[in-house]
N, C-alpha and C positions, 0 to 999 in steps of 0.2 A: 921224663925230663923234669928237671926241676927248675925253679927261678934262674933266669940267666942273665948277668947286670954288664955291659961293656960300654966304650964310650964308641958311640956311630963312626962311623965315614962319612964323608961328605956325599955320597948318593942316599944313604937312611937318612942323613940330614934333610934332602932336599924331597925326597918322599914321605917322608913323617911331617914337615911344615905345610901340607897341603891334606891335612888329617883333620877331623873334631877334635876339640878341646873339651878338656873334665878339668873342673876346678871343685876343689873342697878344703876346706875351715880345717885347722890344729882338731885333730880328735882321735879315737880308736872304735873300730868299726868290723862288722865279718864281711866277709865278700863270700861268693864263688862265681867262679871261673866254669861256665855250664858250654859244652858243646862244643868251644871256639877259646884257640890260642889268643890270647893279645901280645900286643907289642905296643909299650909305650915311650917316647922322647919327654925324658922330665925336663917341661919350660921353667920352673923356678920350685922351691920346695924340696923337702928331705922328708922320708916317711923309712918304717920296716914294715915288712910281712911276714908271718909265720904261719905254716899251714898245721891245720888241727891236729894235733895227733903227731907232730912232729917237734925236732929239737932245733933244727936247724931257722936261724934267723938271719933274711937277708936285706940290707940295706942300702939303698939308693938316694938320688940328690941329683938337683939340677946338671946336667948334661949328658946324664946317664941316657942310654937306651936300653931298657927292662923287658924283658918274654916271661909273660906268665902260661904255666902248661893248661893243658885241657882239663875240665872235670879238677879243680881242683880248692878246695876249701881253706881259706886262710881269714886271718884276722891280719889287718891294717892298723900301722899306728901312725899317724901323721902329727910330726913335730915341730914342721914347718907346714904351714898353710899351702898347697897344691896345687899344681898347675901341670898337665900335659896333656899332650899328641897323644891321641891312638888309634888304632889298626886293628882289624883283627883276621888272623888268618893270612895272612900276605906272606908270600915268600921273596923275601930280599936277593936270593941265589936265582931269581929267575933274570 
């Protein structure tokens, strides 16, 4: 699986606003993604991710709701200062 970017429903809405909150500064950064899917509600903010070793660059903004896969290494660029909801590991089909 790779990044997945769609705008919620009003149930992901009202289950992602009763989530923790990560905020972070304009900047570019590595992550991974160890063990556990996330799921995040972008509250305000635009960033990309690309994972190592790959071509593909995906791009999110406030309203989005974003799934990053398991096990997986990327670099972060945040171009707008950051704010979201997140989850991890939740199945929204349950």
């Amino acid at each position: 699986m790779k990044v997945l970017i769609r705008r919620p429903n009003d149930k992901e809405k009202k289950i992602m606003k009763k989530c923790e909150i990560w905020e972070h500064k304009k900047g570019v950064f590595d992550w991974e993604y160890k063990d556990k899917q996330e799921t995040c509600l972008i509250i305000k903010g635009s960033a990309s991710v690309k994972g190592k070793n790959e071509s593909a660059e995906y791009f999110f903004k406030e309203g989005d709701l974003v799934t990053f896969p398991t096990n997986w290494d990327c670099q972060w660029k945040i171009t707008e200062d950051m704010k979201k909801y997140y989850i991890f590991d939740y199945d929204f089909n349950s």
